[in-house]
C-alpha positions as CSV (number, residue, x, y, z in Angstrom):
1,X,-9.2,-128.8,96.6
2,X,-10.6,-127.3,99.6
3,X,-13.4,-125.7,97.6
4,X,-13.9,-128.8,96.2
5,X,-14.3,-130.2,99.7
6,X,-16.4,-127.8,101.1
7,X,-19.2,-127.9,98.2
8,X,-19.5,-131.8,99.0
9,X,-19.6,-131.3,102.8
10,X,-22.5,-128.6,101.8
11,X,-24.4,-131.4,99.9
12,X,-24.1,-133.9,102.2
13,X,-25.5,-130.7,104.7
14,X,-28.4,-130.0,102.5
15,X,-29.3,-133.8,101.8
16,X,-29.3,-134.4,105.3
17,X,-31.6,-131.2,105.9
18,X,-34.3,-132.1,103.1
19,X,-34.7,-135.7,104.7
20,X,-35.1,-134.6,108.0
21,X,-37.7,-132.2,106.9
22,X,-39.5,-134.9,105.0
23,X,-39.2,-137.2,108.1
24,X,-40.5,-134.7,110.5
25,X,-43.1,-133.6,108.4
26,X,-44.7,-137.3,108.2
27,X,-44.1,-137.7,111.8
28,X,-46.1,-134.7,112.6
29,X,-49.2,-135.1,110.2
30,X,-51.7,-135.0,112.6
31,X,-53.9,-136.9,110.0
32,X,-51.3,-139.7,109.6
33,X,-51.4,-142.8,110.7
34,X,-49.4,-146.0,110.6
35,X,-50.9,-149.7,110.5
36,X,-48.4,-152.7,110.7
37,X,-50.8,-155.9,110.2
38,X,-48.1,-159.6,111.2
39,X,-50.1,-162.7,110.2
40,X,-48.4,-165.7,112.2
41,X,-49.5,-169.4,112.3
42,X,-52.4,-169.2,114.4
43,X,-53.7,-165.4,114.1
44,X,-53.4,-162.0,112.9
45,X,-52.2,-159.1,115.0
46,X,-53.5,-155.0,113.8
47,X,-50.5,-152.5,115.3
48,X,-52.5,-148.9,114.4
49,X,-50.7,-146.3,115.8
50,X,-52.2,-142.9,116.1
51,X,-51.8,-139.4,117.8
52,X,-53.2,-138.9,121.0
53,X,-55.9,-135.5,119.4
54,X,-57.3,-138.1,117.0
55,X,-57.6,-140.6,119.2
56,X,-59.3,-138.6,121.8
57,X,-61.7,-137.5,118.8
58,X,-62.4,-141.3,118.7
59,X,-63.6,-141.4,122.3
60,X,-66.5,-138.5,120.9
61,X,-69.8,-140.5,119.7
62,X,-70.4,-137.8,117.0
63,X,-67.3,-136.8,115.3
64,X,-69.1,-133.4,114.9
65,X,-69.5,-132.3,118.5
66,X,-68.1,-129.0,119.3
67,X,-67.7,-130.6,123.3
68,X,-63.7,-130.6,124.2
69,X,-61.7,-132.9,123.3
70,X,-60.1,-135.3,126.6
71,X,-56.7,-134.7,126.9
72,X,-54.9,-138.0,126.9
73,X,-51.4,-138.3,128.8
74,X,-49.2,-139.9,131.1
75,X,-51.4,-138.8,134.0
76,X,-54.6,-139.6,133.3
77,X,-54.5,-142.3,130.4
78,X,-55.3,-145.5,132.5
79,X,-58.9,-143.9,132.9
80,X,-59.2,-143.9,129.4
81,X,-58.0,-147.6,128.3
82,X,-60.9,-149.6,128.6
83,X,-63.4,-146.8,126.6
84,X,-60.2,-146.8,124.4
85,X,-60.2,-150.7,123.9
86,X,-63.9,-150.5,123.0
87,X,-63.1,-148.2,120.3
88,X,-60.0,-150.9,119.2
89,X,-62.5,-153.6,118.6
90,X,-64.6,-151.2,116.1
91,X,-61.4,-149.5,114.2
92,X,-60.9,-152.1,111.7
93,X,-63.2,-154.4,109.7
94,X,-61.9,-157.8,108.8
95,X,-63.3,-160.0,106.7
96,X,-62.1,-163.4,105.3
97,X,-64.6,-165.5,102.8
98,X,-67.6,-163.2,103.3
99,X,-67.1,-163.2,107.3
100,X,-66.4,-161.0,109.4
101,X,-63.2,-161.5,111.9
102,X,-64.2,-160.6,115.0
103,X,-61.3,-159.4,117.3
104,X,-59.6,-161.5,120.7
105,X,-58.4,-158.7,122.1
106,X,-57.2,-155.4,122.6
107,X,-54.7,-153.9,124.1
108,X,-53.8,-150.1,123.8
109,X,-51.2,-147.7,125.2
110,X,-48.9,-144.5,125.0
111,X,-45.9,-144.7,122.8
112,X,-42.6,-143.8,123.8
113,X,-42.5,-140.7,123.7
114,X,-46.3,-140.2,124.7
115,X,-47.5,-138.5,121.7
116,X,-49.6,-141.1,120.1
117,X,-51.6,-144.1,121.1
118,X,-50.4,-147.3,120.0
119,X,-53.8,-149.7,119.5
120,X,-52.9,-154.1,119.2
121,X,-55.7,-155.9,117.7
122,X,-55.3,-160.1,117.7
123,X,-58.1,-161.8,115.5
124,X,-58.1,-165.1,114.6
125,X,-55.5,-166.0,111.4
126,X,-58.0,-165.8,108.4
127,X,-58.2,-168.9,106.3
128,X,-56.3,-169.2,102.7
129,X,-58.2,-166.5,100.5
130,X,-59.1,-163.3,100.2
131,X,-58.8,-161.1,102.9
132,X,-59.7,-157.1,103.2
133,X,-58.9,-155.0,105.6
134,X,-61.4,-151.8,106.0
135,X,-60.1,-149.0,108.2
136,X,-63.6,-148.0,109.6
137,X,-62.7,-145.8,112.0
138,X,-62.2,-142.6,109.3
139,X,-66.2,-143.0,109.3
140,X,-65.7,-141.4,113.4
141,X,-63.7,-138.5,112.5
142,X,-65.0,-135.5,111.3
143,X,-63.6,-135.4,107.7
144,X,-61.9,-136.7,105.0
145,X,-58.2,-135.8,105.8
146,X,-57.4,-138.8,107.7
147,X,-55.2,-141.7,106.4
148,X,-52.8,-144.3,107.6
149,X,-49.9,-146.5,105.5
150,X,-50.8,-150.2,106.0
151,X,-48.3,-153.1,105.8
152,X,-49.3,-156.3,105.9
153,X,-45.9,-159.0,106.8
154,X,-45.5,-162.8,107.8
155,X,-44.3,-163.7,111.1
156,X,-40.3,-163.4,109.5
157,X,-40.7,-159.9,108.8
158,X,-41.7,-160.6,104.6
159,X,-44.0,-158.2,103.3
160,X,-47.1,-159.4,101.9
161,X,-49.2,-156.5,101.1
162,X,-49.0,-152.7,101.2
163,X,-51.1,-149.5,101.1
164,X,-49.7,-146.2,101.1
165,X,-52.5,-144.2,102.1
166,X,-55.9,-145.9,102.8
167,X,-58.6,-142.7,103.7
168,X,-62.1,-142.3,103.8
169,X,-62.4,-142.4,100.1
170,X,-60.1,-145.4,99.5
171,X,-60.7,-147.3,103.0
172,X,-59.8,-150.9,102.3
173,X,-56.9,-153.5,101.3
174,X,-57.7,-156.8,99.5
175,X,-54.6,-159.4,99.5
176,X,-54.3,-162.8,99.2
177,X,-53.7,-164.9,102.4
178,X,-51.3,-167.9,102.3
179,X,-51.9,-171.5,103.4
């Protein structure tokens, strides 16, 4: 019995192992990132969230320079935000009926645990029809490894659209917007 025991206990071990691998391993793709989109009743909010080296490459005007990189951290990322919320306004291109959303605002900061930079984008809610989302800011990087997961929910959490992995050669998401 206690064999029996010990062979499920070691299972449960390995199982536990392999997802933590898999977890970390996503968590520290330094090509990843993760775009939550929320459309509520009168707009449209973008949560991109991104480590800090790619988006300090986004602060570079050519994503080929060999200049260093700014490092971005607790202690000096206030002198960054508003170069960093004028990069926000140009990561994403919206557009709804053959126009182009342009954004309200941006607001960007450190996560948690200050090892990515979490960018909000509020645009207008698009009106019933067709909408694509193109991550443009893969264009700014200097190649073709980049990606992010998109989601795209209502305002109770239901999801209305998904990508797995948008990158530079698949950059867009077309779904249909409710009334």
């Amino acid at each position: 019995m206690k064999t029996f025991q010990t062979k499920i206990n070691f299972r449960w071990l390995v199982a536990f192992c392999l997802l933590g691998m898999a977890a970390m391993a996503r968590a520290h793709d330094p090509y990843q990132a993760f775009t939550d989109v929320t459309l509520d009743s009168n707009q449209m909010e973008v949560k991109l969230s991104i480590l800090r080296f790619t988006a300090a490459r986004l602060l570079l005007d050519d994503p080929h320079s060999t200049n260093s990189l700014p490092v971005l951290d607790e202690g000096n990322f206030d002198g960054f935000v508003p170069k960093l919320k004028q990069v926000g306004e140009k990561l994403f291109e919206l557009t709804a009926g053959g126009t182009n959303l342009a954004p309200r605002a941006v607001d960007v900061e450190l996560n948690d645990e200050g090892d990515a930079v979490d960018f909000t984008i509020v645009y207008p809610r698009p009106p019933a029809g067709t909408l694509r989302i193109t991550v443009v800011y893969f264009k700014r990087l200097p190649h073709d490894g980049y990606g992010t997961g998109l989601g795209v929910f209502d305002d109770a959490g239901n999801q209305l659209a998904t990508a797995d992995n948008l990158n530079l050669e698949h950059p867009f998401l077309d779904f249909k917007i409710p009334r």
